[in-house]
C-alpha positions in Angstrom: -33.2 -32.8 35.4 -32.7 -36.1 37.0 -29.5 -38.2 36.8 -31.0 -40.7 34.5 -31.6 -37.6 31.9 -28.4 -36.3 32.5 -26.7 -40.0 31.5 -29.4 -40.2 28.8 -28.4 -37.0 27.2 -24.8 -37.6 27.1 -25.2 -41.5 25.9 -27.3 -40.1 23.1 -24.4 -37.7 22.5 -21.5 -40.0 22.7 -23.6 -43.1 20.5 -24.0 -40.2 17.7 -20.4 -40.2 17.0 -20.4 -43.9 17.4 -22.8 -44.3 14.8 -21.2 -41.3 12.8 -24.3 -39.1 12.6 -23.2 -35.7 14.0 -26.6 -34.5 12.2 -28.2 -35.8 15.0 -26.5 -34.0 17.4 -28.2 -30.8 18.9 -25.5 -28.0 19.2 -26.2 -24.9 20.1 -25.9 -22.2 17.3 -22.8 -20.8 19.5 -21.2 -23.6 20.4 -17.5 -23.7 21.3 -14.9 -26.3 21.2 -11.5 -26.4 22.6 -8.8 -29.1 22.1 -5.4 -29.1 23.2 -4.3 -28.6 19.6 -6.6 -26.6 17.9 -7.5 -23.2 18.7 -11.3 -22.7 19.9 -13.9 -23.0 17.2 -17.0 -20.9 17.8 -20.0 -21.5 15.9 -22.1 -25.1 15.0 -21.0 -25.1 11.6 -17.4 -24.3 12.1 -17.3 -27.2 15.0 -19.5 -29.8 12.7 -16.5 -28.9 10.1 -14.2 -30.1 12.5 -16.0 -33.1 14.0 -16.1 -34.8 10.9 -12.8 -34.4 10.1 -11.6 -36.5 13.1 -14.9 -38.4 13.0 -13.5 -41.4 11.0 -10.8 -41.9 13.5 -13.6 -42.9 15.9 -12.9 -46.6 16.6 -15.3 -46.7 19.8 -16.0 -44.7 23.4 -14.7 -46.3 26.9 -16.8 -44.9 29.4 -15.8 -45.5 33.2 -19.2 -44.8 35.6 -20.9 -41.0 34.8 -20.1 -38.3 37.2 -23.3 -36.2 37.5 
C-alpha cells in the first residue's frame, strides 16, 4: 500500500466521525479499543456502542502532517 492509500484510509476514517456516520466505518468484527479511561472493548458492536456515545462531543479533528 502506498503512502497516498495509507493517508487516504485514515482521512476517510477520521471524516467519518466528522460527519458522524460510524456506519461507514469498516471495523473488523474483533476490533479492540483502549482509552485511558475505559477498560478495552473487544468486539465491533461493543466499540460502535461506545463511539457514539462520545460521538456528539466531536467538535472537529486537528491533524499535524501523517506519519506513515
Amino acid at each position: 500500500m502506498s503512502r497516498e492509500q495509507k493517508v487516504a484510509v485514515v482521512d476517510a476514517y477520521l471524516n467519518c466521525f466528522l460527519m458522524k456516520h460510524l456506519s461507514k466505518v469498516r471495523f473488523a468484527d474483533d476490533v479492540t479499543f483502549e482509552g485511558p479511561r475505559i477498560p478495552k472493548l473487544v468486539g465491533k458492536q461493543n466499540v460502535i456502542g461506545f463511539l457514539k456515545t462520545i460521538l456528539p462531543m466531536f467538535k472537529g479533528i486537528r491533524l499535524k502532517p501523517h506519519i506513515c
